[in-house]
N, C-alpha and C positions, 0 to 999 in steps of 0.2 A: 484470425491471427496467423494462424498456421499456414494458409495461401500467399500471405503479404510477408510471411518471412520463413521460408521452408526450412531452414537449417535452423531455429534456433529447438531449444529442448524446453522439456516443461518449466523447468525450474526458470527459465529466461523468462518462459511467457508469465507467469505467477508475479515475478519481480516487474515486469513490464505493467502488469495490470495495476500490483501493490503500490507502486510508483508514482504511477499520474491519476491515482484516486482522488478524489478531493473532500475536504468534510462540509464543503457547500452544494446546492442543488443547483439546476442549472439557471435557476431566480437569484441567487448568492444568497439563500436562505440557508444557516447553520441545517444540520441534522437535527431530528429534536427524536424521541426518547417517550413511549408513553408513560403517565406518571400513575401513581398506584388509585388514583378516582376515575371516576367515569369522567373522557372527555377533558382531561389533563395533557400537555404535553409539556415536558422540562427540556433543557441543553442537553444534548448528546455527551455520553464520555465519550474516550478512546476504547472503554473495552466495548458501548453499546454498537460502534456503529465501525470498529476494526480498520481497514483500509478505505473505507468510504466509499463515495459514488465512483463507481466506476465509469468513466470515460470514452468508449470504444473509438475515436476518431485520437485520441492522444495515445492509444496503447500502440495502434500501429507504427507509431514512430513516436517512440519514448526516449530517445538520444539514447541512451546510454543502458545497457543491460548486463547481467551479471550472469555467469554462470553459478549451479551451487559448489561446485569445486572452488571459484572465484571467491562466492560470499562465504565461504567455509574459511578460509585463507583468512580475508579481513576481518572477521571474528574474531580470528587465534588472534590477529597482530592485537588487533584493540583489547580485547579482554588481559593480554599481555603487559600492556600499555598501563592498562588501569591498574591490573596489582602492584606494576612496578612503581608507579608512583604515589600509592595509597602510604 
């Protein structure tokens, strides 16, 4: 990552990976979850499987990245957003 874009910073790269995760494999089979029997497997949540498969050929050029100064920013505005109109 870091050769294919010298200047960005971790936080870019983290967002970069976060970003073009997918929660399908590369068959477009869902994630699945082992389930509490022997030899069970369920649907994946969100919190089992996080950002998901990561993609190395989509991180390198993920269009669009954030610094965390950047996503710090769009935070405030939105959480701002949401009380104001709660």
């Amino acid at each position: 990552m870091k050769q294919h874009n010298p200047s960005w910073t971790p936080s870019m790269i983290v967002y970069a990976i976060s970003t073009t995760s997918s929660k399908y494999d590369h068959l477009g089979h869902a994630i699945m979850e082992e389930g509490y029997e022997v030899n069970t497997l369920l649907p994946a949540t969100p919190f089992d499987y996080g950002s998901g498969f990561v993609n190395p050929n989509r991180v390198v050029d993920p269009g669009l990245v954030l610094s965390s100064g950047n996503l710090n920013h769009i935070v405030r505005i939105t959480l701002s957003v949401l009380v104001v109109s709660v």
